[in-house]
Structures are given as structure tokens and as C-alpha cells.
C-alpha positions as CSV (number, residue, x, y, z in Angstrom):
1,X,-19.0,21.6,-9.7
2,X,-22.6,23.2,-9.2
3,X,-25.0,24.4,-12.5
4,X,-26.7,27.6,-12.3
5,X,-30.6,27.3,-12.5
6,X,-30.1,29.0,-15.9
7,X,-28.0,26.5,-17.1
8,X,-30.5,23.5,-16.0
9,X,-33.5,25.7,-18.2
10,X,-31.1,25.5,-21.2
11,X,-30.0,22.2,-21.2
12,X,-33.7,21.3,-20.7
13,X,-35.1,24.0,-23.5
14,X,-32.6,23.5,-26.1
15,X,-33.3,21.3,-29.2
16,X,-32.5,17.8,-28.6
17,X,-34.4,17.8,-25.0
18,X,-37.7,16.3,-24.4
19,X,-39.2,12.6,-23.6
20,X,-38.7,9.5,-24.7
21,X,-42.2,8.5,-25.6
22,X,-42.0,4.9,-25.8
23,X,-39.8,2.5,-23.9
24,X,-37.3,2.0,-21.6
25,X,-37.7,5.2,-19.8
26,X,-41.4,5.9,-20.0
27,X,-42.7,6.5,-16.6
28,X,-45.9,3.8,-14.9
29,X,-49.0,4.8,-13.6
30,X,-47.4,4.8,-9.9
31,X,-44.9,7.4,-11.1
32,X,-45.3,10.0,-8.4
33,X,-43.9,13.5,-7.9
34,X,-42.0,14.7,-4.8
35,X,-39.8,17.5,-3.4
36,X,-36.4,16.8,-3.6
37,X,-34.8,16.3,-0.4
38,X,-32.7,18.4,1.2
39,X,-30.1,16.5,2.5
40,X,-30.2,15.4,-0.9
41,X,-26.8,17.3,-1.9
42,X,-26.3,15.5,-5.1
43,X,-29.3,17.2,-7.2
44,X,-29.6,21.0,-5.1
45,X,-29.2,24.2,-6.7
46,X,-30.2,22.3,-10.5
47,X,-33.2,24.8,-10.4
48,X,-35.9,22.3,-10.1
49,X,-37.5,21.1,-6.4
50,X,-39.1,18.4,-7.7
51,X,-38.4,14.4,-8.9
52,X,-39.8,11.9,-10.0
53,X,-39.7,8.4,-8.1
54,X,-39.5,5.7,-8.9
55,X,-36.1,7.8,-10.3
56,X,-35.0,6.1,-13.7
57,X,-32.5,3.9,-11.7
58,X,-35.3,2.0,-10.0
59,X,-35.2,3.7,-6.6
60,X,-38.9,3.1,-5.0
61,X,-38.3,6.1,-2.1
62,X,-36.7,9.5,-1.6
63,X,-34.7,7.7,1.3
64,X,-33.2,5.4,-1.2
65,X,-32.1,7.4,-3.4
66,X,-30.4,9.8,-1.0
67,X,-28.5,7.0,0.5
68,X,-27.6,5.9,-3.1
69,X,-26.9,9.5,-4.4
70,X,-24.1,10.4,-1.4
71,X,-22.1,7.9,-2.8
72,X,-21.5,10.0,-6.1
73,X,-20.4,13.4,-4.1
74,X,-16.5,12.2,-4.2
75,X,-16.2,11.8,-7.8
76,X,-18.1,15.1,-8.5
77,X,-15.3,16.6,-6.1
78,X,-12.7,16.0,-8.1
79,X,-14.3,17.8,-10.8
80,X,-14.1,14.9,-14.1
81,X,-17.0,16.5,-15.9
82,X,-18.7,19.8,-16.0
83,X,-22.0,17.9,-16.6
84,X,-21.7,15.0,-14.3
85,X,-23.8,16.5,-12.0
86,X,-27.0,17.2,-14.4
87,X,-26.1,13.4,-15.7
88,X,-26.7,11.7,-12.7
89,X,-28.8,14.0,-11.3
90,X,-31.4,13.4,-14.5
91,X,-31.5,10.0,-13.2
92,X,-31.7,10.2,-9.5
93,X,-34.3,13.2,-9.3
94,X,-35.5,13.2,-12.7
95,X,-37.6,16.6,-13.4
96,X,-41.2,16.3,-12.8
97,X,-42.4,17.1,-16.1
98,X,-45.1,15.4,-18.0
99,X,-43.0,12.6,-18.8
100,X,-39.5,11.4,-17.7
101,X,-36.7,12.9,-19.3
102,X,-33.5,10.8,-19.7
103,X,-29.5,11.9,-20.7
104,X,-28.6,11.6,-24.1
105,X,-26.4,8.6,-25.0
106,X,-23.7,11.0,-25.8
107,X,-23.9,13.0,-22.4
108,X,-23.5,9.4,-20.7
109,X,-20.4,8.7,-23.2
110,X,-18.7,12.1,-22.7
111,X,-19.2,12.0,-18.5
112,X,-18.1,8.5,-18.7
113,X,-14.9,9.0,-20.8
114,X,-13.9,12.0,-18.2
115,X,-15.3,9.9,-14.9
116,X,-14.5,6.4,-15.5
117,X,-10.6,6.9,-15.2
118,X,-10.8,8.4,-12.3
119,X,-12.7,5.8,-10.7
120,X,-10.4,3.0,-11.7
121,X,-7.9,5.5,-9.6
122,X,-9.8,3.8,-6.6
123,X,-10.6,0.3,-8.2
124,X,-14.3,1.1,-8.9
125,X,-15.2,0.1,-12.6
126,X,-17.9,2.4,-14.3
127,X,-21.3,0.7,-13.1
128,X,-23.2,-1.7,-15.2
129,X,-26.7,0.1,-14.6
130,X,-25.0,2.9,-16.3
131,X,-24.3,1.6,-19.3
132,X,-24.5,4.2,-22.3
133,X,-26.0,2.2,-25.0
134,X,-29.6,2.1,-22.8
135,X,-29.4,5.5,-23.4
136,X,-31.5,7.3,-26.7
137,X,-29.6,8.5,-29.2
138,X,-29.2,12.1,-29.8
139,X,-31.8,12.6,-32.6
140,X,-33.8,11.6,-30.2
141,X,-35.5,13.7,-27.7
142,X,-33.2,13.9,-24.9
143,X,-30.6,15.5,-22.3
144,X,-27.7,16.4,-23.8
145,X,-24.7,18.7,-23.2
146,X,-24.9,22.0,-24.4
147,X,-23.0,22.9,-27.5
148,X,-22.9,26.3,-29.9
149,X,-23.6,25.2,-33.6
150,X,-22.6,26.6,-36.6
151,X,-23.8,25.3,-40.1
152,X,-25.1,21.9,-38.3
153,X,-21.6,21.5,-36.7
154,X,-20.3,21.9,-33.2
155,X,-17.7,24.4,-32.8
156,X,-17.0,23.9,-28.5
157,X,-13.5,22.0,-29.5
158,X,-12.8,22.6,-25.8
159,X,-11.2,19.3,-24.1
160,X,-13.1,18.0,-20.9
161,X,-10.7,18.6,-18.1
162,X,-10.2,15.4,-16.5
163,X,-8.8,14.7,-13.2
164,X,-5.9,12.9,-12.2
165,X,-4.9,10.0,-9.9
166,X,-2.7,11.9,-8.0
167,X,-3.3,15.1,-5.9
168,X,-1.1,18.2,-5.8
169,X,-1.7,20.4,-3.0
170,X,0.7,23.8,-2.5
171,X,2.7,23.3,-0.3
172,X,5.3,25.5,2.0
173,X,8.9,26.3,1.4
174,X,10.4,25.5,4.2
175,X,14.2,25.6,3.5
176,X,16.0,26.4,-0.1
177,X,18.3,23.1,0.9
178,X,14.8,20.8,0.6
179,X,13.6,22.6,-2.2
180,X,16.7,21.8,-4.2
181,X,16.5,18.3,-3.0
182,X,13.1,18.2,-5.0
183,X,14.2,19.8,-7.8
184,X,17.1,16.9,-7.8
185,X,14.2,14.1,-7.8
186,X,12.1,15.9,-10.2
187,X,12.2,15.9,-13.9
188,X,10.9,18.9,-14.7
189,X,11.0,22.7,-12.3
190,X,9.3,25.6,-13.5
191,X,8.2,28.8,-12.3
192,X,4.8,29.7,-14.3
193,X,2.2,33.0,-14.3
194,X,-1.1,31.4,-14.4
195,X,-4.1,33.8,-15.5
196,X,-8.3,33.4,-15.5
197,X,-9.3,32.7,-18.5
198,X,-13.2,32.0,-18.0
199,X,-16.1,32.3,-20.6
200,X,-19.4,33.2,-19.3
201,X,-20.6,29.8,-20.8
202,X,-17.8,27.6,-18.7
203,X,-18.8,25.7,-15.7
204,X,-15.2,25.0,-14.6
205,X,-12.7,27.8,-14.3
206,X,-10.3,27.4,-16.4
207,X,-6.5,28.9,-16.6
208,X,-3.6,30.1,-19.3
209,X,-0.5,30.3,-19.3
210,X,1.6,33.9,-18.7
211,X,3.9,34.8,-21.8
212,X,7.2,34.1,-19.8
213,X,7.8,30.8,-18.8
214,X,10.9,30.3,-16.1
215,X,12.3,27.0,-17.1
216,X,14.8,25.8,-14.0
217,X,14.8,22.6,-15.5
218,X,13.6,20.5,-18.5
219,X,14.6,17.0,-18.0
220,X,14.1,14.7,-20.7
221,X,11.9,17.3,-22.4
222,X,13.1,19.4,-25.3
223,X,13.1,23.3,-24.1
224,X,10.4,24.0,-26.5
225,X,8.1,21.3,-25.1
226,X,7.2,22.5,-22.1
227,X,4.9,24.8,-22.7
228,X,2.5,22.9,-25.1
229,X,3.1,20.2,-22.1
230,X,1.7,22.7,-19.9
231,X,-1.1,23.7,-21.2
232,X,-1.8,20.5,-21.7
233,X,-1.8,19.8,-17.9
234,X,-4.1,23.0,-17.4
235,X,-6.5,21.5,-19.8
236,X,-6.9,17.9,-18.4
237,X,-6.0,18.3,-14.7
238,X,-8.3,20.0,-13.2
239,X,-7.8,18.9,-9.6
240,X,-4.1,20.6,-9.2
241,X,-4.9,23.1,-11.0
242,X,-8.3,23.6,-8.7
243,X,-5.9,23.0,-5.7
244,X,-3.2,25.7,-6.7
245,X,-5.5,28.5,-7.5
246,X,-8.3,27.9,-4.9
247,X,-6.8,30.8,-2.5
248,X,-6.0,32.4,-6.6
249,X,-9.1,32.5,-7.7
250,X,-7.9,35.2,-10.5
251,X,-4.2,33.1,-10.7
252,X,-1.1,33.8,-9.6
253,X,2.5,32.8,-9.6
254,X,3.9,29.2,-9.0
255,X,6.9,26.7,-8.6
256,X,5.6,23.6,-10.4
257,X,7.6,20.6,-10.1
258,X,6.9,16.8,-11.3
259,X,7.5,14.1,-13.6
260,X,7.3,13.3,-17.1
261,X,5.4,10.4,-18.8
262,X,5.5,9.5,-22.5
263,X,3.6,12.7,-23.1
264,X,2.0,13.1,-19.7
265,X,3.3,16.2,-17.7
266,X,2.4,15.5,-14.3
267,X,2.6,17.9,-11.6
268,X,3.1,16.8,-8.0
269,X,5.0,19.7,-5.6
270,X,3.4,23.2,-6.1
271,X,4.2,26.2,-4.4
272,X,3.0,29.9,-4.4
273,X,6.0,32.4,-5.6
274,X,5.7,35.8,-3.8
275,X,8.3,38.4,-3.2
276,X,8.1,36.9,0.7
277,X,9.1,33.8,-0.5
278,X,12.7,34.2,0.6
279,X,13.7,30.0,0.4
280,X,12.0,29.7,-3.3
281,X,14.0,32.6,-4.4
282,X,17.4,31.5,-2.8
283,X,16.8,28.0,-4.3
284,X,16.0,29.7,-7.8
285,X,19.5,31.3,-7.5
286,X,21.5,28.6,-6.0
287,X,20.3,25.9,-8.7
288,X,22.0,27.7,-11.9
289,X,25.9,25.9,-9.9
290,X,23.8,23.0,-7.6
291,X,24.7,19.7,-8.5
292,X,22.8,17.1,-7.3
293,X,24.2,14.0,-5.2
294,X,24.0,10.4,-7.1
């Protein structure tokens, strides 16, 4: 995920940014300003060339905090926050401004809600020098994610897609026998029309549903569950759905096959449904009279 200069200048403009006058994050006298490095790949493209060191996690040298910085490029790849990026970057290369600028304790909660899962995925815990509480509070001046208001309250209801623990790629069809194999093993096979659906405020690209839905099978879901179930997936996983529709940028149609979980749908065969798709067709038909072995 990358933000737009634009969208740096308005999280940094909008009320509820500014210093922290007092404490914790006020910058010493030996607070310096320097470009931002370019092998820095963490904090580029944010719209600002310029940070702050020490940075507000203690680093002493633009080395450092490159070295330290890399390490974060994996979890922004799998896409767990559209802010995560401007979090951590607001503490690696803080903005050269006249004083330091730190996230709001509620950016730092919402990024770690999103992130933290999917770094116990990989048996990393979310990192003690993070710690959200060190964080000012909103009323306070402060980088926070951008919201619309309306009478004093929020109306972005929109859920944070999260990632999951386990990829889905698409994948090729290469027989209809293997295909019905999978459909055996899976709980759920459905044929779905997935369409942009992107607001010029969105970071991440986000997907709906078609009208028809092509249910092959249901499993131990109810026939009318699976399309709330659905868009349910669309919402939180945004690494299939990243992987399905990167060659689809505007959507397309697929073969979505997986498992079911309590009320977890999780997807984990894809495949792109085309009118050359000659083995996803024949399996489609062959599956209405295919009984499974076992």
C-alpha cells in the first residue's frame, strides 16, 4: 500500500494533527533534520523528503533506521492497514516540522488490531516499543486516520480489511477430473462476478459482489449464507482478494473454492472463469451427477 502526497498533506492538515508540546515525544536540542534516504523504501512517495533523527523510536542515524525500517516492508505487503505505512513511517522519518509529530493513540490501536494477527501468523508478537498507550490521545494534537464527520460523529463505518494466514493464489485448470477432486475436499465451490467498487477516498481497492451468485456447493452453509459470507471475505481478506484480481484490476469472473470456519469463509483454490476455460466448464457440468469417493 503507498499514500498519495495528497493524502500525507491531509492527514497532517486536518484537525486533530499537530505537536505534542510537552513530553514524551518532544524533540532535544541535537534533533537534527535530514533527507530521507532513498533506499529507504519504507517512508518514499509520503510527500515529504525530510526526517527527523533521532526518529521517535530512538534511532541515532539514517543507517539505522533503514536497516530497522526493511524489516516492516513484509507486513505492509500483505496489505493489514491502509495507514500502516504513515503509522510507522511517522515514527521512523518523522516530518521535519517545527516540532515532532507523533500518531494518535487510536491510529496505533486501529493498525495494531489489523497488523498484529497477522504477525502472530509468523510467531512475531506486536513489539513492546509500540505500545499504544505511549501514544497521545486524540484530543490531543496528533496523527490520526482520516475520517468524514457529521454532527461530531464518524460516519466511515467501513471495516479495515485484514489479511489472512493463508495465501490464495489463482491457479490453472489443468484437468476437470482434479478440479472435481477439489470440489470433493472443499466445503464450499462457487463461481462469483467480482466488480471495482473504489471511492476516490480509498487507499485499498476494494471489490463487490455481481448480482448472480453460481452456488456448485454449499456445505455446511445454509444456501442463503453464502453471500453475506462472501462479502464478508471481500471485506477482511484483502490478500486473496489482491491476488485474484491483480491481473483484474476492474474484476472479473472466478471459481472460489475453500473451507468454512464457525463464521469464517476462507478461500484457498481460485481460478479465473473464461469462455477458454474448457476443464472449469466441463467440471461445472459434470458436478450436478459426480459423487465423490469416501
Amino acid at each position: 500500500m503507498m499514500l498519495t502526497a495528497s493524502a500525507l498533506l491531509l492527514l497532517l492538515l486536518v484537525p486533530g494533527i499537530s505537536a505534542v508540546p510537552t513530553g514524551l515525544w518532544e524533540h532535544q536540542g541535537s534533533s537534527r533534520c535530514v533527507p530521507i534516504p532513498s533506499n529507504m523504501a519504507l517512508c518514499q512517495g509520503l510527500g515529504y523528503n525530510s526526517m527527523r533523527m533521532p526518529n521517535l523510536l530512538g534511532h541515532e542515524s539514517p543507517a539505522e533506521a533503514v536497516q530497522q525500517s526493511s524489516s516492516w516492508l513484509p507486513l505492509l505487503a500483505r496489505e493489514c492497514h491502509p495507514h500502516a505505512r504513515i503509522f510507522l513511517c511517522s515514527l521512523f522519518a518523522p516530518v521535519c516540522l517545527e516540532r515532532i509529530i507523533s500518531p494518535c493513540r487510536s491510529l496505533c490501536v486501529s493498525v495494531r488490531d489489523s497488523c498484529a494477527p497477522i504477525m502472530n501468523c509468523y510467531g512475531y508478537p506486536w513489539p513492546r516499543i509500540l505500545q499504544c498507550d505511549q501514544f497521545p490521545k486524540d484530543h490531543l494534537m496528533c496523527i490520526s486516520s482520516v475520517v468524514h464527520m457529521q454532527n461530531g460523529t464518524s460516519t466511515d463505518s467501513r471495516v479495515v480489511p485484514r489479511a489472512s494466514c493463508t495465501d490464495c493464489e489463482l491457479e490453472e485448470a489443468t484437468s476437470s477430473k482434479d478440479l472435481l477432486d477439489i470440489f470433493c475436499k472443499s466445503d464450499f465451490v462457487v463461481k462469483v462476478r467480482l466488480s471495482k467498487l473504489n471511492s476516490s477516498s480509498s487507499v485499498l481497492t476494494m471489490f463487490s459482489l455481481g448480482s448472480r451468485l453460481e452456488v456448485l456447493k454449499h456445505g455446511p452453509l445454509l444456501g442463503g449464507e453464502m453471500r453475506s459470507r462472501l462479502t464478508l471475505w471481500l471485506e477482511r481478506d484483502a490478500t486473496c482478494v489482491g491476488n485474484l484480481t491483480r491481473n483484474h484490476p476492474d474484476g472479473g469472473t472466478f471459481l472460489l473454492t475453500g473451507t468454512v470456519t464457525g463464521k469464517r469463509l476462507l478461500v484457498t483454490k481460485a481460478f479465473s472463469w473464461g469462455k477458454r476455460q474448457r476443464h472449469l466448464n466441463q467440471a461445472a457440468r459434470k458436478w450436478k451427477s459426480h459423487r465423490c469417493r469416501g
